[in-house]
N, C-alpha and C positions, 0 to 999 in steps of 0.2 A: 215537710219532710223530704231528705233529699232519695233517689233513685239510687240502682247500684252506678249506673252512668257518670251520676252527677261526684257520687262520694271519688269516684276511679277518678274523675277529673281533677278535683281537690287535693288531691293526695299527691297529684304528677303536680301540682301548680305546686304547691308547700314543696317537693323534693326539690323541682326545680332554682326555687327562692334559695334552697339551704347550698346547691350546689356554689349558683352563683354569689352568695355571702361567704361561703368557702373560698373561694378566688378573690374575694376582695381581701379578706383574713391575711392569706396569701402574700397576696400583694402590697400588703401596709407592711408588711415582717420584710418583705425583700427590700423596699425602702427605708423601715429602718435603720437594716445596716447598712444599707449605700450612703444612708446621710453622714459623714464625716464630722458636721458639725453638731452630730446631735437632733435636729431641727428634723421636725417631720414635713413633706411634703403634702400637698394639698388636697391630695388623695387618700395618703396617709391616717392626715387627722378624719378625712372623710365630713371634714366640714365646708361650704364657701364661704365667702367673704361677707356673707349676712350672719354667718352664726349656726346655720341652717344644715341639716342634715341631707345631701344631695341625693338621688334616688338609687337604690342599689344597681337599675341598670345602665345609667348613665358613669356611675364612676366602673361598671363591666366591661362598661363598649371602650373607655380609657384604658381600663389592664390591660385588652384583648390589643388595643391598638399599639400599646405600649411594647408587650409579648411580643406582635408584629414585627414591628423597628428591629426590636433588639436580637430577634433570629434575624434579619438580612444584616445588620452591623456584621453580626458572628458569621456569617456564609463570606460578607467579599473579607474578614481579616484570617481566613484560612488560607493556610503557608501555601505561596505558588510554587509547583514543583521545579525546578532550571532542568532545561534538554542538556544535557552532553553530544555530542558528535562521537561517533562511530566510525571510522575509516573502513569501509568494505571493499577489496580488491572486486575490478571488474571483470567484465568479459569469459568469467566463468561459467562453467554448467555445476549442475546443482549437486553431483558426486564431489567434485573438487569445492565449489565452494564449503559443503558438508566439512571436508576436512579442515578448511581455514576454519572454520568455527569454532569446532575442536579443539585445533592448536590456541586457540583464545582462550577457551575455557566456556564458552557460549551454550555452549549443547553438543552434541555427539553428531557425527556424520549420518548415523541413522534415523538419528530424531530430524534432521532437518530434510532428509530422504522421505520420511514417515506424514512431514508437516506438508511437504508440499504437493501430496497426496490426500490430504484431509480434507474431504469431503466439505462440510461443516464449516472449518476455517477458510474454504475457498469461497464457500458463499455467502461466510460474513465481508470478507474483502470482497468479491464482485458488487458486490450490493451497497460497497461505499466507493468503489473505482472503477470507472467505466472501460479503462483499459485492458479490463479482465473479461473475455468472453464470457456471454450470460449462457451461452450453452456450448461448454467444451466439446473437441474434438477426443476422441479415443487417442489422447495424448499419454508418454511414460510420465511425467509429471505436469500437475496442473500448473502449477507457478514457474516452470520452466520458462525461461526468456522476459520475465516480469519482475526481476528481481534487480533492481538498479544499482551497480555498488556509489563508492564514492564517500562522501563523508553522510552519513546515514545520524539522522538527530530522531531521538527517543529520551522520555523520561528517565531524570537519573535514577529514580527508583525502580524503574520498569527497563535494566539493563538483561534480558532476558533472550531468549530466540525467538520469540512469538512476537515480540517488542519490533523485533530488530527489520524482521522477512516483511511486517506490517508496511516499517517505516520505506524499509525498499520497495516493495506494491506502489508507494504514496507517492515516492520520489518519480520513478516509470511512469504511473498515472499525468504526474504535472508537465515531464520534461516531453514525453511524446506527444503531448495534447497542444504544448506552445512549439511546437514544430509541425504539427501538423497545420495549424491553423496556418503559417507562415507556406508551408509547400505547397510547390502545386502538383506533385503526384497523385495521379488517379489509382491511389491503392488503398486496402483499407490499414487501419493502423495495426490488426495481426499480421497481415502481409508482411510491411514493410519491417516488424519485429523480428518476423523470419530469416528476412533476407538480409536484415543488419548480423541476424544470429550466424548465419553462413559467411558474412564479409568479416565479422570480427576473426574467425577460424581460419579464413584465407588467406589473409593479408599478412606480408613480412614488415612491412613499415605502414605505420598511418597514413604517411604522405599517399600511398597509394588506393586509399580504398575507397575514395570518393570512384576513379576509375573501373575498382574491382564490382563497385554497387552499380555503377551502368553496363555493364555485362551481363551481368543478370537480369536487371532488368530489359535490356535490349532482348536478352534471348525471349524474356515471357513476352515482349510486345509483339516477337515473331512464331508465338506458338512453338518454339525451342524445350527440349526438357534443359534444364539448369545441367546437368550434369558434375556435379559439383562430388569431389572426392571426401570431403567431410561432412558429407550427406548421410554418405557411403559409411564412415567412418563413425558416426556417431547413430546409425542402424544395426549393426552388430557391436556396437558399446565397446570400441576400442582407441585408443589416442597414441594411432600410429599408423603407418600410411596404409592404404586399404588394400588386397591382395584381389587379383579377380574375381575369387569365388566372392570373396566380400562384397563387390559391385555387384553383384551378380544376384545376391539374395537379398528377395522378394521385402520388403519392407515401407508403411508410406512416407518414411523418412529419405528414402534413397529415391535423390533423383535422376540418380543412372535410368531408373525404371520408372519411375514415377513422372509426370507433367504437373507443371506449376510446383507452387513451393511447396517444400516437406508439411506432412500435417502438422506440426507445430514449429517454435524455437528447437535450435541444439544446445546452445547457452543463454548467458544472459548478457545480453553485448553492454559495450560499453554507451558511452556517450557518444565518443566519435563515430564510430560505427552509425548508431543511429543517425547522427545528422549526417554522414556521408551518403545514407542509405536515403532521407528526406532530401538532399541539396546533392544529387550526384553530377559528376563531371558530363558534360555534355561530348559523348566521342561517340563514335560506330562502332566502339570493338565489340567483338561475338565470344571471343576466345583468350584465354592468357595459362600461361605455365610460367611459375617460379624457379627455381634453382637454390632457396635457400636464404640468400641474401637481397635479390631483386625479380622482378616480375615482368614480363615479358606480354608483350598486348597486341592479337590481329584482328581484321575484320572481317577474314575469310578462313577455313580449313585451310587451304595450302598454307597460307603464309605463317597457319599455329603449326604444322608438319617442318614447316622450314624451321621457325622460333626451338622446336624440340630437338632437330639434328644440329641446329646451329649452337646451343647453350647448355644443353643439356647430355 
């Protein structure tokens, strides 16, 4: 006589039998109608080549391996999605670029104001791009100066704003990481992001801002404040030239006041920018004034006093 133990045993043994004769059931029906010509397969008949009726778990461990195959077949024949290219103007900061988005039809100036403030979304991207500081500075936007324009590739499906700011993250990640390895500036790569963010703003022509990025840097090698008027300018949030009281108020963006670079980007510079700012022209100058059209470079105060009654 058997135990409550032994009957409980019995009972899982027999369920278990009926499960897997259920699967084999199964699986002779789906072979059925795969055979085209009618003809059952070998599992099918559930017989071998003796006549013989094979053991219910050996033709199991066949379905099972069968089921296997035919979900990986079905995983690689699902449709690859194709990127599209995205054309992103560069060299913008994150109000202006907000509104090209906009004008696209992308998202709203505010939403992309809103995005690169997102907590959340910033520490999913730091946490796949090392180009994002793992502990920000008390910056106006986190992704300020991170955002790469240029032809930007995202899924065509996932033509979206969250897609798009990703794909720009990823593009900054790659391009400053193979420049960096190549320069030999002893900065780190927030630094030099900064300081390309201030030479894209400064500069009237490209030609010039390999020179405009050894300026700046020349003044930090000499413990110099940068002094930089779109410092100024983009501390009191205006895109127009600064007024003295504007140099004048206290902010760690302005480095009228401030020593070393602003606590963060003011835009999101370009490419040239950056590598001007990684591969800068080898001069002495300390000082330069523009005129609108071309830019003007000393290596001393007097000779930038002279540069400003001379051309200006």
């Amino acid at each position: 006589m058997m135990n409550n133990s032994e009957r409980r045993n019995s009972k899982l043994q027999k369920l278990k039998l009926q499960i897997v004769a259920l699967l084999v059931l199964l699986s002779i029906a789906v072979n059925i109608t795969a055979n085209q010509n009618g003809g059952l397969t070998a599992e099918a008949s559930a017989l071998n080549s003796e006549g013989k009726k094979p053991s219910i778990e050996k033709v199991a461990n066949k379905t099972v391996t069968k089921a296997a195959t035919s979900a990986k077949n079905m995983e690689a024949k699902k449709e690859i999605v194709p990127l599209v290219s995205i054309e992103v103007p560069e060299g913008l900061k994150i109000e202006h670029l907000g509104l090209w988005f906009e004008e696209q039809g992308y998202g709203t100036k505010n939403e992309l104001m809103q995005l690169a403030n997102d907590k959340q979304f910033y520490q999913k991207l730091s946490a796949k791009y090392s180009v994002l500081p793992k502990e920000p500075k008390q910056v106006r936007y986190l992704l300020e100066g991170y955002l790469l324009g240029g032809g930007i590739k995202v899924p065509s499906n996932k033509q979206n704003l969250e897609s798009i700011v990703e794909g720009m993250v990823k593009e900054m990640d790659s391009f400053v990481t193979e420049l960096s390895i190549q320069s030999n500036l002893n900065r780190s790569i927030q630094e030099v992001i900064s300081i390309a963010s201030i030479v894209e703003k400064e500069s009237n022509h490209p030609s010039e801002r390999k020179k405009i990025a050894s300026v700046f840097l020349n003044r930090l090698d000499r413990d110099m404040k940068l002094q930089s008027c779109v410092t100024a300018m983009y501390a009191v949030n205006i895109d127009t030239a600064p007024t003295k009281e504007d140099v004048r108020t206290p902010s760690p963006y302005n480095t009228y006041l401030e020593k070393g670079t602003p606590v963060g980007p003011i835009n999101n510079p370009s490419r040239d920018s950056l590598t001007s700012t990684f591969f800068p022209e080898e001069v002495k100058y300390l000082f330069f004034v523009g005129d609108g059209t071309r830019t003007y470079f000393a290596v001393n105060y007097q000779q930038h006093l002279d540069n400003i009654d001379k051309y200006l």
